[in-house]
PyMOL Python script that loads the backbone (N, CA, C, O; Angstrom):
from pymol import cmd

cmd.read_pdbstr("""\
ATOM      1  N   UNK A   1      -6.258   8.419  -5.727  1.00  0.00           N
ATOM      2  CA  UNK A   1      -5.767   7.226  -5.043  1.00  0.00           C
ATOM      3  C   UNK A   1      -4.292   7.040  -5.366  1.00  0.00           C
ATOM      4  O   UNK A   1      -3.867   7.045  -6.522  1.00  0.00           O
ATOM      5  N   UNK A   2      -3.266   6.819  -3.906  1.00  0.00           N
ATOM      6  CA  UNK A   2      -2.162   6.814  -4.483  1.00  0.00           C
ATOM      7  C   UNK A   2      -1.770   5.005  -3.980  1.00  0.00           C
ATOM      8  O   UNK A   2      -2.544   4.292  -3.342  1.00  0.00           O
ATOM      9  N   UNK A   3      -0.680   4.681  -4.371  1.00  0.00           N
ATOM     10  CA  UNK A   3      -0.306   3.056  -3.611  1.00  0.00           C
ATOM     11  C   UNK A   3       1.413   3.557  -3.165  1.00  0.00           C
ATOM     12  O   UNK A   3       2.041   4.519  -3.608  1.00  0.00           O
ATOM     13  N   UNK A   4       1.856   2.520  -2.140  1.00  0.00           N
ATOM     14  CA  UNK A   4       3.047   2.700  -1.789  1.00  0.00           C
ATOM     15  C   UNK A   4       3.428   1.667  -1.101  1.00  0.00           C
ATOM     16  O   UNK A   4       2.857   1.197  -0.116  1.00  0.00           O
ATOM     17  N   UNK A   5       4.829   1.132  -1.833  1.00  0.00           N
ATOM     18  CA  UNK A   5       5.203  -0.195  -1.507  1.00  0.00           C
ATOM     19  C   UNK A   5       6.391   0.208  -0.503  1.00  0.00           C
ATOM     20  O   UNK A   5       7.411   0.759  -0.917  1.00  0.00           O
ATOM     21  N   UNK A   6       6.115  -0.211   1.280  1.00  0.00           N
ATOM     22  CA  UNK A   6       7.283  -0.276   2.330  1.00  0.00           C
ATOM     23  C   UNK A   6       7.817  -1.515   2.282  1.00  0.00           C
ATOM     24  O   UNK A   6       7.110  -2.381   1.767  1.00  0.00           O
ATOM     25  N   UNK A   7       9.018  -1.861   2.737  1.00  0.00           N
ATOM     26  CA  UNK A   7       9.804  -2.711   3.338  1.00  0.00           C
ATOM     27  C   UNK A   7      10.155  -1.786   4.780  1.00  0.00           C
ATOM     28  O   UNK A   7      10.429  -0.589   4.858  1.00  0.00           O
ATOM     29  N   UNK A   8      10.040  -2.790   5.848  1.00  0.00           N
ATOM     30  CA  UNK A   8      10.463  -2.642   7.361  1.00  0.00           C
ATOM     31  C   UNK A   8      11.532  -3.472   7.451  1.00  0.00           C
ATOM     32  O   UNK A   8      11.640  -4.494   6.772  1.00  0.00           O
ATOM     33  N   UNK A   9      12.131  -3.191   8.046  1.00  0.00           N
ATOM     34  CA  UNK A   9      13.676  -3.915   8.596  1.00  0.00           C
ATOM     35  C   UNK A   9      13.655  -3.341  10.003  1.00  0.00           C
ATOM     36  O   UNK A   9      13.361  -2.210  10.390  1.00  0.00           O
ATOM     37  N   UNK A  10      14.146  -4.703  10.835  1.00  0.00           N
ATOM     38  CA  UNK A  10      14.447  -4.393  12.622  1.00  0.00           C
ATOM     39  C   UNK A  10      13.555  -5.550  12.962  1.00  0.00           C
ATOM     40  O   UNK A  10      13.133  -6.467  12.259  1.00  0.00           O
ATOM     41  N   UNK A  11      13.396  -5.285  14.125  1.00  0.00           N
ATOM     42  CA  UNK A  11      12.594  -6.342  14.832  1.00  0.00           C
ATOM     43  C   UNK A  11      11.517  -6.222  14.753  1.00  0.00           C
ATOM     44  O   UNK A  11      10.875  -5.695  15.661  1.00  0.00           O
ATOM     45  N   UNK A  12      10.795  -6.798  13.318  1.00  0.00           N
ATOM     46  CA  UNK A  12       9.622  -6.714  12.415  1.00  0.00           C
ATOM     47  C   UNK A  12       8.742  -7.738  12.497  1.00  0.00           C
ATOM     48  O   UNK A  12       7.536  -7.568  12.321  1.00  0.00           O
ATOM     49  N   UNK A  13       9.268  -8.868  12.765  1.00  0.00           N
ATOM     50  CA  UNK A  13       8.608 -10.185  13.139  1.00  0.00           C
ATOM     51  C   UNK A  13       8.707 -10.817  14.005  1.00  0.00           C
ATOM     52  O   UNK A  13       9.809 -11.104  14.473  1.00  0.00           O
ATOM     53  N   UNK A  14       7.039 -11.436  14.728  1.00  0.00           N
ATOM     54  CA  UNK A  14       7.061 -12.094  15.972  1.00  0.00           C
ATOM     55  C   UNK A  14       7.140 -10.994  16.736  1.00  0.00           C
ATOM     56  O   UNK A  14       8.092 -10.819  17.496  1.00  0.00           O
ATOM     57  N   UNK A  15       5.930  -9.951  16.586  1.00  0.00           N
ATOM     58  CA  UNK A  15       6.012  -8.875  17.358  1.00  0.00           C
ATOM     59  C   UNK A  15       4.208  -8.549  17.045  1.00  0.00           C
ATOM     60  O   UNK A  15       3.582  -7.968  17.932  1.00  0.00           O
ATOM     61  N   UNK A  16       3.705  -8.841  16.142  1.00  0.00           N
ATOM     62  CA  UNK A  16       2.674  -8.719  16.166  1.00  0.00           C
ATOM     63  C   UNK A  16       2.580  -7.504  15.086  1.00  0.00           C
ATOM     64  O   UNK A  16       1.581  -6.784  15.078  1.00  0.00           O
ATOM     65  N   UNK A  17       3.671  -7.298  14.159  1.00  0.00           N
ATOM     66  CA  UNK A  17       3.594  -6.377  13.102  1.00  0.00           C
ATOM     67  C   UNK A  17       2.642  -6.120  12.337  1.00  0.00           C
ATOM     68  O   UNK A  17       2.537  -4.900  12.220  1.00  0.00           O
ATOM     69  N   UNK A  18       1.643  -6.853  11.562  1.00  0.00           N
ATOM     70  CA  UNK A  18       1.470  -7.492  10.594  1.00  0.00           C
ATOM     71  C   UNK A  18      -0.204  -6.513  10.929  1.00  0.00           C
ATOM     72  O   UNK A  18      -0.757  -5.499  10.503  1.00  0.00           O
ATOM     73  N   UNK A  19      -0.463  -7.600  11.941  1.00  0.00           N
ATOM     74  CA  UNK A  19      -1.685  -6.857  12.590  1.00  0.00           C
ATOM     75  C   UNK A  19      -2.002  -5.668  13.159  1.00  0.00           C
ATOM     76  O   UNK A  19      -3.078  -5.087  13.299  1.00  0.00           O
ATOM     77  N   UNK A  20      -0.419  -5.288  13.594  1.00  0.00           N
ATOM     78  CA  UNK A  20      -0.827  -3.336  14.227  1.00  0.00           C
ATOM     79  C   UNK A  20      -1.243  -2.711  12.767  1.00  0.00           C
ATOM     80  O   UNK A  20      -2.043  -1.817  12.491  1.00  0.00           O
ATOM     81  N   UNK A  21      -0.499  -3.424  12.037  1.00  0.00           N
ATOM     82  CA  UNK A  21      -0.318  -2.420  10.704  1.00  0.00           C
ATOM     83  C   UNK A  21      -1.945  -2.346  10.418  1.00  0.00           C
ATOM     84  O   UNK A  21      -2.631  -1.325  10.374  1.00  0.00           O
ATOM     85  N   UNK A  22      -2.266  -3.382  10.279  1.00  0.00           N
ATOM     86  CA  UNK A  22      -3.794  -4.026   9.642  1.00  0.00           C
ATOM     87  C   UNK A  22      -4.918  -2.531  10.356  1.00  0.00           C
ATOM     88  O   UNK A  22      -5.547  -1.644   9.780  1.00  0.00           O
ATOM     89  N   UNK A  23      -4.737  -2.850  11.733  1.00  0.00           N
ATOM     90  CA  UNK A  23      -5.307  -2.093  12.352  1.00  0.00           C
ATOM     91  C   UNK A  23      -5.540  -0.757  11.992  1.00  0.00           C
ATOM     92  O   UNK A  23      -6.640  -0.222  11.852  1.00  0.00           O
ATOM     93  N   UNK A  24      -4.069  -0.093  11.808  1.00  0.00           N
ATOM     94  CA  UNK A  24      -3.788   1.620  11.385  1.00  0.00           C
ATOM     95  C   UNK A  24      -4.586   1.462  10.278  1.00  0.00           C
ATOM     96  O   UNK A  24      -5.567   2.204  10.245  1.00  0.00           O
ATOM     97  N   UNK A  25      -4.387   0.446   9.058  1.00  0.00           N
ATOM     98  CA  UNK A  25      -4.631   0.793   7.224  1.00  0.00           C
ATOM     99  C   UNK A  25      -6.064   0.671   7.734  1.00  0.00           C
ATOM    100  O   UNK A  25      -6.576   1.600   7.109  1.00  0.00           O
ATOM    101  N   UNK A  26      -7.267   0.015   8.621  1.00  0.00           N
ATOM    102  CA  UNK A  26      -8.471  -0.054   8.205  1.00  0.00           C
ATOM    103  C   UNK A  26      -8.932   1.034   9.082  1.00  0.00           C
ATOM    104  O   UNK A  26     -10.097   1.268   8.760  1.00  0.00           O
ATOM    105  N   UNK A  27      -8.652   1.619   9.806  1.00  0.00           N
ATOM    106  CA  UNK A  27      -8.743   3.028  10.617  1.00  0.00           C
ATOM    107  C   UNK A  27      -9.202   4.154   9.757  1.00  0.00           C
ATOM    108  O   UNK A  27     -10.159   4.925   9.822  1.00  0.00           O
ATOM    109  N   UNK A  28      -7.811   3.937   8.598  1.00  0.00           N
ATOM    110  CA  UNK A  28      -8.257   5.257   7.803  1.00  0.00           C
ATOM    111  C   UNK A  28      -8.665   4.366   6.786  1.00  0.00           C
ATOM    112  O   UNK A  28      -8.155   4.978   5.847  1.00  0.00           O
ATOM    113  N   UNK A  29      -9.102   3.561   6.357  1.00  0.00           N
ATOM    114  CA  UNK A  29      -9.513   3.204   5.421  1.00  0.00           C
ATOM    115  C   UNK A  29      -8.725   3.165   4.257  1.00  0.00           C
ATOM    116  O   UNK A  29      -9.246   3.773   3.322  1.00  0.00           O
ATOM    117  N   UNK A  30      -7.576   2.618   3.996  1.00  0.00           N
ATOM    118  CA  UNK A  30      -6.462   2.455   3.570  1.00  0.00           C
ATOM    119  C   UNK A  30      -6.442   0.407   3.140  1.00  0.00           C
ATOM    120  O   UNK A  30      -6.465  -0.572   3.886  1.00  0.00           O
ATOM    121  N   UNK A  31      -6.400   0.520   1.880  1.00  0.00           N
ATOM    122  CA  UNK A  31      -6.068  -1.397   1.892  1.00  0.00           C
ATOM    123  C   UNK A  31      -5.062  -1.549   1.006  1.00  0.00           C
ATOM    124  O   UNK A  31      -4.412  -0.750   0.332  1.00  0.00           O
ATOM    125  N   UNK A  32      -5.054  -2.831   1.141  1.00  0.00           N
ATOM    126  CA  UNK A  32      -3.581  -3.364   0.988  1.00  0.00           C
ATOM    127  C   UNK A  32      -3.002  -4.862   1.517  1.00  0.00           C
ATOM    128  O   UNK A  32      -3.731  -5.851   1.448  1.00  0.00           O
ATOM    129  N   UNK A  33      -1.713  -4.939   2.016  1.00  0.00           N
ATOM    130  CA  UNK A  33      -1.653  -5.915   2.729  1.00  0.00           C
ATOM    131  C   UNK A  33      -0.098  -5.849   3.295  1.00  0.00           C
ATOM    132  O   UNK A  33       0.811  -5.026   3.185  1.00  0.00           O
ATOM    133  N   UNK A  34      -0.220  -6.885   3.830  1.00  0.00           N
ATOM    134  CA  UNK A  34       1.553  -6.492   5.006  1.00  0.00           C
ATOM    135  C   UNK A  34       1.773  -8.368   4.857  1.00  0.00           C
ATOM    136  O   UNK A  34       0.905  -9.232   4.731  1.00  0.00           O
ATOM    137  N   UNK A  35       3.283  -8.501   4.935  1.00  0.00           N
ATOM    138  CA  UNK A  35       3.359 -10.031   4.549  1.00  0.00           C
ATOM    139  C   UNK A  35       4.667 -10.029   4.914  1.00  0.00           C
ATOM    140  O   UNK A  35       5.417  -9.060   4.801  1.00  0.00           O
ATOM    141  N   UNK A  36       5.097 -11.611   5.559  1.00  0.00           N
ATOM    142  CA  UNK A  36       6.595 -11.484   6.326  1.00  0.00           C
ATOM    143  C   UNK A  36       7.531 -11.948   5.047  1.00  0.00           C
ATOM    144  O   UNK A  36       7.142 -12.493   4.014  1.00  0.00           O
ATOM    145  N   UNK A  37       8.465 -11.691   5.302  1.00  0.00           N
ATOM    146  CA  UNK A  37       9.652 -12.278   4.027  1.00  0.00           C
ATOM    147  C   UNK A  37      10.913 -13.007   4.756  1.00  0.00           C
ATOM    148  O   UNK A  37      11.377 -12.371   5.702  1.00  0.00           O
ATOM    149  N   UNK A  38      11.470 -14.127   4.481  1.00  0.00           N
ATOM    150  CA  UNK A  38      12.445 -15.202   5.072  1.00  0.00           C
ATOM    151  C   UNK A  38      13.357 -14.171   5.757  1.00  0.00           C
ATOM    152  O   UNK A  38      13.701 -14.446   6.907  1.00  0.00           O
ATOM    153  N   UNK A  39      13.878 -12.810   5.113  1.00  0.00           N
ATOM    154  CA  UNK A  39      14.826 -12.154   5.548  1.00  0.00           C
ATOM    155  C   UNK A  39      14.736 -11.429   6.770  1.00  0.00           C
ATOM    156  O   UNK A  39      15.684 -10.773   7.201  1.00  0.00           O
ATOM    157  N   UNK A  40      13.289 -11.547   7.528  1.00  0.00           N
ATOM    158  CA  UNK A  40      13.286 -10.687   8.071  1.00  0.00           C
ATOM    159  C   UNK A  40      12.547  -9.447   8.289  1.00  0.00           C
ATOM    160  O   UNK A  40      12.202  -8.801   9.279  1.00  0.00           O
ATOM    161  N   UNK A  41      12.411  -9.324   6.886  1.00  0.00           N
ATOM    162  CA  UNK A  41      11.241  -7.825   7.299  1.00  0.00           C
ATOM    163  C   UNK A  41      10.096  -8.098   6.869  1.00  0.00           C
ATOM    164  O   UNK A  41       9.640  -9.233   6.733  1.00  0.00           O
ATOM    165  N   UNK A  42       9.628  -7.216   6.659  1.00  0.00           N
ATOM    166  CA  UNK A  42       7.971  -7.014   6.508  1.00  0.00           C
ATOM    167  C   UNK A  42       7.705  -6.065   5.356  1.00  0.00           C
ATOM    168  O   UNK A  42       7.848  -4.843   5.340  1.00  0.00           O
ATOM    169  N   UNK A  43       7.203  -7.042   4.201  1.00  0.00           N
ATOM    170  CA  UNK A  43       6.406  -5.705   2.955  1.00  0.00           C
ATOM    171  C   UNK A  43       4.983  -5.439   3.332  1.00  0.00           C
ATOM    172  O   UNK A  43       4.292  -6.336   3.816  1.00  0.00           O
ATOM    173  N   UNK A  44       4.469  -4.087   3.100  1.00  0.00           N
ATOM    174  CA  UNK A  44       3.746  -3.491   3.158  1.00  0.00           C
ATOM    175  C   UNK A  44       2.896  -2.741   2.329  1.00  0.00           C
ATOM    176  O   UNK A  44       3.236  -1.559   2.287  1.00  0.00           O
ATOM    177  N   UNK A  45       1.674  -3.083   1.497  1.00  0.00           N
ATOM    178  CA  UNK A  45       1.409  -2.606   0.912  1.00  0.00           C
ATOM    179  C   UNK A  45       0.376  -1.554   1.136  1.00  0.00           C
ATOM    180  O   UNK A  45      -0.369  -2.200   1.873  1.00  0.00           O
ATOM    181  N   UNK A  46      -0.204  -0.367   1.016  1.00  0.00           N
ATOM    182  CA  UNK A  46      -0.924   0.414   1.242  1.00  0.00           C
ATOM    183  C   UNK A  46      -1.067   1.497  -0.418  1.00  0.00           C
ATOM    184  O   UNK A  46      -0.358   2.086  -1.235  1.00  0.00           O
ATOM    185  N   UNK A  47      -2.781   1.129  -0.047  1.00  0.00           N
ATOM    186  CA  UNK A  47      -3.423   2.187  -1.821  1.00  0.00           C
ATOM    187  C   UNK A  47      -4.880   2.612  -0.859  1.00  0.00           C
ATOM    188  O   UNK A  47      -5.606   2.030  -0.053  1.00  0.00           O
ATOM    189  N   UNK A  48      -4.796   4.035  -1.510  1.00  0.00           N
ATOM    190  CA  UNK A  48      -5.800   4.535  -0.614  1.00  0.00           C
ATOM    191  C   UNK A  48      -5.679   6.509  -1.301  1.00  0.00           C
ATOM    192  O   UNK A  48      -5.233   6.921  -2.372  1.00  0.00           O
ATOM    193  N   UNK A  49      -6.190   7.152  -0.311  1.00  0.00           N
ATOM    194  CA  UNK A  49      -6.450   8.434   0.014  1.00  0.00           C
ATOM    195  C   UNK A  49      -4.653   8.739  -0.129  1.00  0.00           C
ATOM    196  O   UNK A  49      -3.882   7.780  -0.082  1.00  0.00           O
ATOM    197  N   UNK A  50      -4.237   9.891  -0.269  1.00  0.00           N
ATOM    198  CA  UNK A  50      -2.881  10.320  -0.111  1.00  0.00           C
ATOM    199  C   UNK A  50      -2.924  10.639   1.085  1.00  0.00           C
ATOM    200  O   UNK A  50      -1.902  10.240   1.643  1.00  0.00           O
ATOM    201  N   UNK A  51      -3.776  11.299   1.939  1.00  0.00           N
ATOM    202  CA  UNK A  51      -3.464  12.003   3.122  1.00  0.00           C
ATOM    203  C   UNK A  51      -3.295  10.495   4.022  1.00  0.00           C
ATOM    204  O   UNK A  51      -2.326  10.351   4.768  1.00  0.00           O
ATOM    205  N   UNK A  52      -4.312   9.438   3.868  1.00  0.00           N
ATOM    206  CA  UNK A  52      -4.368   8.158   4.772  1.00  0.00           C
ATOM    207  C   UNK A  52      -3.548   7.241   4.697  1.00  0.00           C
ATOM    208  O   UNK A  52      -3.210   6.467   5.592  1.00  0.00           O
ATOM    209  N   UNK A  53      -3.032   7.312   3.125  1.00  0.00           N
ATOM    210  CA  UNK A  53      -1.444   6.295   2.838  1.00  0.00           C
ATOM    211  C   UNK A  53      -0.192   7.250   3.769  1.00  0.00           C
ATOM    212  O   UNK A  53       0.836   6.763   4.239  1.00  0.00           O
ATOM    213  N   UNK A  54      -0.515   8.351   3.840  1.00  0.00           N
ATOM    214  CA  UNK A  54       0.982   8.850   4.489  1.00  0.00           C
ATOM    215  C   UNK A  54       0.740   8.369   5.905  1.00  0.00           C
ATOM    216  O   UNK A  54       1.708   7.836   6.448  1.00  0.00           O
ATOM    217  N   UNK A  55      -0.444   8.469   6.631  1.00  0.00           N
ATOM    218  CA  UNK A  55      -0.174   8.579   8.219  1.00  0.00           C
ATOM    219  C   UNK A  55       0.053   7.979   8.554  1.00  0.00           C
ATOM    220  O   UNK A  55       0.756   8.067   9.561  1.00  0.00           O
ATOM    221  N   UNK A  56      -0.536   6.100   7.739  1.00  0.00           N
ATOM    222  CA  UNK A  56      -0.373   4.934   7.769  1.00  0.00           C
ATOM    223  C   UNK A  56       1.314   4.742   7.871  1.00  0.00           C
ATOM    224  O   UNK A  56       1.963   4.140   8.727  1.00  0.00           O
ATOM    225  N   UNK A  57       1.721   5.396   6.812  1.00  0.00           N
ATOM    226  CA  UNK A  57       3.399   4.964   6.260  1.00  0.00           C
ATOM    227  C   UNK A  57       4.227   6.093   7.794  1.00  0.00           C
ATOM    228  O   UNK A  57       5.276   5.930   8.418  1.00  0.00           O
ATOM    229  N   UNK A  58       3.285   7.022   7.881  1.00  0.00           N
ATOM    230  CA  UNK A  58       4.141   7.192   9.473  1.00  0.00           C
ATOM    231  C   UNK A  58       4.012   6.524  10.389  1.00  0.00           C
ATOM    232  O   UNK A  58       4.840   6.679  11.286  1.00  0.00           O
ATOM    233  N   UNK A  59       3.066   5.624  10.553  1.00  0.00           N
ATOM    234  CA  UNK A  59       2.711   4.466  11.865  1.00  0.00           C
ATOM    235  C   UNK A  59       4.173   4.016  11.661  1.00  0.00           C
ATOM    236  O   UNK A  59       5.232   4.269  12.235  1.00  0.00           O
ATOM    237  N   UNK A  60       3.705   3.031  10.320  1.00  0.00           N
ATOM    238  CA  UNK A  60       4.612   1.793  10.408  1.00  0.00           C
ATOM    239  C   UNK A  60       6.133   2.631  10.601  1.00  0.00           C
ATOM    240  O   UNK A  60       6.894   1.858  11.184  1.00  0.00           O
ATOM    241  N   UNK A  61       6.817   3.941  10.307  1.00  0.00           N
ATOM    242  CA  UNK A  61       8.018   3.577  10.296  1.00  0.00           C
ATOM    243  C   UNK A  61       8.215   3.977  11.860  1.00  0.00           C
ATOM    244  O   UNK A  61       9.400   4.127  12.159  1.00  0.00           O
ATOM    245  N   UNK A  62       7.567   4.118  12.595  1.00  0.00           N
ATOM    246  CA  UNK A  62       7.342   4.339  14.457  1.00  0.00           C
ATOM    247  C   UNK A  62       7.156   2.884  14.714  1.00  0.00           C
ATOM    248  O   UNK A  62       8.126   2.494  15.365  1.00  0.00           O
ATOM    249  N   UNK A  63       6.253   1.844  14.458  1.00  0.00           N
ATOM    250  CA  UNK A  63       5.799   0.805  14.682  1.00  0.00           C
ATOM    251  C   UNK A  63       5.375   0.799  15.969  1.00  0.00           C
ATOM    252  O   UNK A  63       5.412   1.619  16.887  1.00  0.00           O
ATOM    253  N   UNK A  64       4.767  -0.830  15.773  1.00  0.00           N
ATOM    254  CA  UNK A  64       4.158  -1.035  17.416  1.00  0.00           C
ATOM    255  C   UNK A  64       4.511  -0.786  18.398  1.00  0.00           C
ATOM    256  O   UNK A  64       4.937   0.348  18.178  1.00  0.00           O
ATOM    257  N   UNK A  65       4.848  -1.127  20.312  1.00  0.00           N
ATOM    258  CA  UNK A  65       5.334  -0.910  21.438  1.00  0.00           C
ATOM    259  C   UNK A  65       6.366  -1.988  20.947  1.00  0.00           C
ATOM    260  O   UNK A  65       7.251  -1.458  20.275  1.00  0.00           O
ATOM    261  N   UNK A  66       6.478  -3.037  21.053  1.00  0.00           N
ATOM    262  CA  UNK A  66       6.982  -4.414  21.072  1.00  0.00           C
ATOM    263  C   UNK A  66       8.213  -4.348  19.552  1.00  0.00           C
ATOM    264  O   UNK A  66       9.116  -5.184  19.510  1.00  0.00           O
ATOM    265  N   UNK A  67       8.114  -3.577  18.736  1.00  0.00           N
ATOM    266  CA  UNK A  67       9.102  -3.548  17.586  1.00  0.00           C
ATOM    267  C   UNK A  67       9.882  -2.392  17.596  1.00  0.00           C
ATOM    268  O   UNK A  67       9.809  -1.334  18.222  1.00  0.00           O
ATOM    269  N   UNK A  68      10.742  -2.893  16.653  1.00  0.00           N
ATOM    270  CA  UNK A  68      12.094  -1.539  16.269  1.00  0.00           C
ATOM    271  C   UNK A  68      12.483  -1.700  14.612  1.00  0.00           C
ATOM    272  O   UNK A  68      13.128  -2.502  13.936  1.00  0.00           O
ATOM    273  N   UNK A  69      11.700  -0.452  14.369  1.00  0.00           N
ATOM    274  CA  UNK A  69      11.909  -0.251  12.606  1.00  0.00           C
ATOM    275  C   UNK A  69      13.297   0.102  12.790  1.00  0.00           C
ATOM    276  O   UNK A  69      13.582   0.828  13.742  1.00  0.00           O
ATOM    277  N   UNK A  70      14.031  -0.233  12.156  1.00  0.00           N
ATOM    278  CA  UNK A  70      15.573   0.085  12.147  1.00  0.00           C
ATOM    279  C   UNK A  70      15.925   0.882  10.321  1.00  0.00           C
ATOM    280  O   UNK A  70      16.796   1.562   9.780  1.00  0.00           O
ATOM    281  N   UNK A  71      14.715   0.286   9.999  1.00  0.00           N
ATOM    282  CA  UNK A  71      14.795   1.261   8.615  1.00  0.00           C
ATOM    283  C   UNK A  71      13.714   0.760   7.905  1.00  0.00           C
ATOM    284  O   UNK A  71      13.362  -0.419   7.914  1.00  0.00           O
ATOM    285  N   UNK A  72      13.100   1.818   7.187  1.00  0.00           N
ATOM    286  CA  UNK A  72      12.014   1.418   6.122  1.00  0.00           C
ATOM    287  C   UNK A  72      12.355   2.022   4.819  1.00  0.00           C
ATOM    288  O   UNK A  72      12.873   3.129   4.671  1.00  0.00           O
ATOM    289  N   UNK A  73      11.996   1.139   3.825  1.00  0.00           N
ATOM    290  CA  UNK A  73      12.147   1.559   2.311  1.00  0.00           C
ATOM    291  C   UNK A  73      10.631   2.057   1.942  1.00  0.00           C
ATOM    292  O   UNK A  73       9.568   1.529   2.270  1.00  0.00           O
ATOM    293  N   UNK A  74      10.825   3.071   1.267  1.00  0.00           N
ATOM    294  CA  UNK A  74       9.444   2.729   0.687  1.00  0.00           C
ATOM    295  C   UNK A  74       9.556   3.722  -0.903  1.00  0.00           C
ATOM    296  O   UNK A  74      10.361   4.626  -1.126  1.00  0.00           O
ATOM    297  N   UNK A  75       8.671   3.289  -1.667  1.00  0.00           N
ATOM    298  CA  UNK A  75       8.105   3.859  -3.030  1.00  0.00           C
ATOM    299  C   UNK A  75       7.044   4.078  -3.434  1.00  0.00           C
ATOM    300  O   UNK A  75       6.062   3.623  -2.847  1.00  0.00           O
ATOM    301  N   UNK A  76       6.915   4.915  -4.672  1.00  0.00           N
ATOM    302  CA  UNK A  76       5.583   5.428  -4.826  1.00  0.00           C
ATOM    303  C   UNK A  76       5.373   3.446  -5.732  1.00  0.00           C
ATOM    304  O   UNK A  76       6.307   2.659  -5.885  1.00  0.00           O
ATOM    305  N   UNK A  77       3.842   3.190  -6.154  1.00  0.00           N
ATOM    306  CA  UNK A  77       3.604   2.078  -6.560  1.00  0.00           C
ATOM    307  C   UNK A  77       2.443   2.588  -7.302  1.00  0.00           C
ATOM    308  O   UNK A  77       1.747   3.492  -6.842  1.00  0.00           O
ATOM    309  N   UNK A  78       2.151   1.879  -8.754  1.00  0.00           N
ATOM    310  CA  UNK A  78       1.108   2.150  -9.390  1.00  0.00           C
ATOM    311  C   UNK A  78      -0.176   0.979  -8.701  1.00  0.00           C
ATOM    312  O   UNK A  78      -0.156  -0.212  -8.389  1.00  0.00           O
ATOM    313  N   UNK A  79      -0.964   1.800  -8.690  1.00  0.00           N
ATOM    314  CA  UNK A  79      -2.519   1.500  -7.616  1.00  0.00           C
ATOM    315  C   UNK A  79      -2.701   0.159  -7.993  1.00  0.00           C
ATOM    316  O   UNK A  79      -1.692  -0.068  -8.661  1.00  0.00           O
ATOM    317  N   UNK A  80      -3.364  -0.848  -7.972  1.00  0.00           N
ATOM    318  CA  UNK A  80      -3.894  -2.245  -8.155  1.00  0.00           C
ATOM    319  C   UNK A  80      -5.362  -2.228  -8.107  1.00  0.00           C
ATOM    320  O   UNK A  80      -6.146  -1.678  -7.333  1.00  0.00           O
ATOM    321  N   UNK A  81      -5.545  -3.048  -9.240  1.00  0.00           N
ATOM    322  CA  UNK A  81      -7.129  -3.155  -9.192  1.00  0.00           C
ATOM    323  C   UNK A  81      -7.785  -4.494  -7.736  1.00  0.00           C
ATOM    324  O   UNK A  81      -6.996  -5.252  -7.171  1.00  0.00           O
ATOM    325  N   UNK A  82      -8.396  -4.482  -7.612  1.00  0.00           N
ATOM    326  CA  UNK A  82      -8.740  -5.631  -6.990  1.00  0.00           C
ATOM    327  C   UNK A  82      -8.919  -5.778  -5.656  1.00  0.00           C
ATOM    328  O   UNK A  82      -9.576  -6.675  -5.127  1.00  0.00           O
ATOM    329  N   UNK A  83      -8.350  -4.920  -5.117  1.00  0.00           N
ATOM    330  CA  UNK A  83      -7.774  -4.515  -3.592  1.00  0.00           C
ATOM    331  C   UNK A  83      -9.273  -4.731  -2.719  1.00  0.00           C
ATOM    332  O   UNK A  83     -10.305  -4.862  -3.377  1.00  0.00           O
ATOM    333  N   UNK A  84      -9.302  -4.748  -1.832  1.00  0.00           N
ATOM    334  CA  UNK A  84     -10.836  -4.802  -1.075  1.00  0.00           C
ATOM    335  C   UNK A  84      -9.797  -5.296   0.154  1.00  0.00           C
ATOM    336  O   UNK A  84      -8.947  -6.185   0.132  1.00  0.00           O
ATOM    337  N   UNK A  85     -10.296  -4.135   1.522  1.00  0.00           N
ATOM    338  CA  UNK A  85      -9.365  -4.442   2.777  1.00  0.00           C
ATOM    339  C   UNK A  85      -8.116  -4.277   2.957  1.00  0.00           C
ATOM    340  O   UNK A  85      -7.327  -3.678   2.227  1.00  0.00           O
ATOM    341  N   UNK A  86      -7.884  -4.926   4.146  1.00  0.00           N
ATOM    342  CA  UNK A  86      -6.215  -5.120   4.474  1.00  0.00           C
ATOM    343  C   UNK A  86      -6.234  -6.316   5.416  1.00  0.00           C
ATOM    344  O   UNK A  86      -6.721  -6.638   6.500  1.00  0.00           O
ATOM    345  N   UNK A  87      -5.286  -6.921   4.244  1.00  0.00           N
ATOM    346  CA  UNK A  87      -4.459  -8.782   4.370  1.00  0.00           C
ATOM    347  C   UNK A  87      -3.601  -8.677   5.427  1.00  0.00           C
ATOM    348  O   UNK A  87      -2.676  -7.868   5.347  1.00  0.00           O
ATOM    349  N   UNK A  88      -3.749  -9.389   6.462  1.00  0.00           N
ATOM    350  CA  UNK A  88      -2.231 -10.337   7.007  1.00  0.00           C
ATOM    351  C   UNK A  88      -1.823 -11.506   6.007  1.00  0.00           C
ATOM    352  O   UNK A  88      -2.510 -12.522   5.898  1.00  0.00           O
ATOM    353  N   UNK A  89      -0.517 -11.261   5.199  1.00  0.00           N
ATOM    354  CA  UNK A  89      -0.309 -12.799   4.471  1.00  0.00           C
ATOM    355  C   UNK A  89       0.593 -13.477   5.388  1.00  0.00           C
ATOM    356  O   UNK A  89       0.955 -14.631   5.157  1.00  0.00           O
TER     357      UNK A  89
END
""", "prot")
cmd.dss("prot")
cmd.show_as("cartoon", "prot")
cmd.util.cbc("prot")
cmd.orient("prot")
C-alpha cells in the first residue's frame, strides 16, 4: 500500500472536481479524500494499490471535461490508518 498527497491548481473548483475524483479513487478501489482550499486548488489524497494510486494520480492531472489542471504537485505520503472510502470534504 502506497499514499500520495496531490495539490491541483487551474480551474479546480466549481467544476465538479471533487466528485470526478471520488468516482476514479472508488473504481479502482483507491481511498482517501479530495478537499477544496481558499486558494483555489484542490488536495487530494489517495492510499491504495501502487498500480491504482498511479492511474488515479493520472486522472486527476487530465481532470474532468469542465476543468483545467494547470499544474499538480504531488508526493509520496506515509499511508494512514483509518482510511475506509473516498471523502468529498
Amino acid at each position: 500500500m502506497i499514499a500520495r498527497r496531490l495539490v491541483a491548481r487551474g480551474l479546480v473548483q466549481g467544476v465538479n472536481f471533487r466528485g470526478w475524483v471520488r468516482d476514479r479513487a472508488e473504481s479502482r478501489g483507491v481511498v482517501g479524500f479530495a478537499t477544496n482550499h481558499g486558494d483555489g486548488s484542490v488536495e487530494v489524497w489517495l492510499q491504495g494499490d501502487a498500480d491504482a494510486v498511479a492511474a488515479v494520480e493520472r486522472a486527476v492531472a487530465d481532470g474532468p471535461p469542465h476543468a483545467r489542471v494547470d499544474r499538480l504537485e504531488a508526493e509520496d505520503a506515509a499511508p494512514r490508518d483509518g482510511l475506509a472510502g473516498f471523502e468529498r470534504r
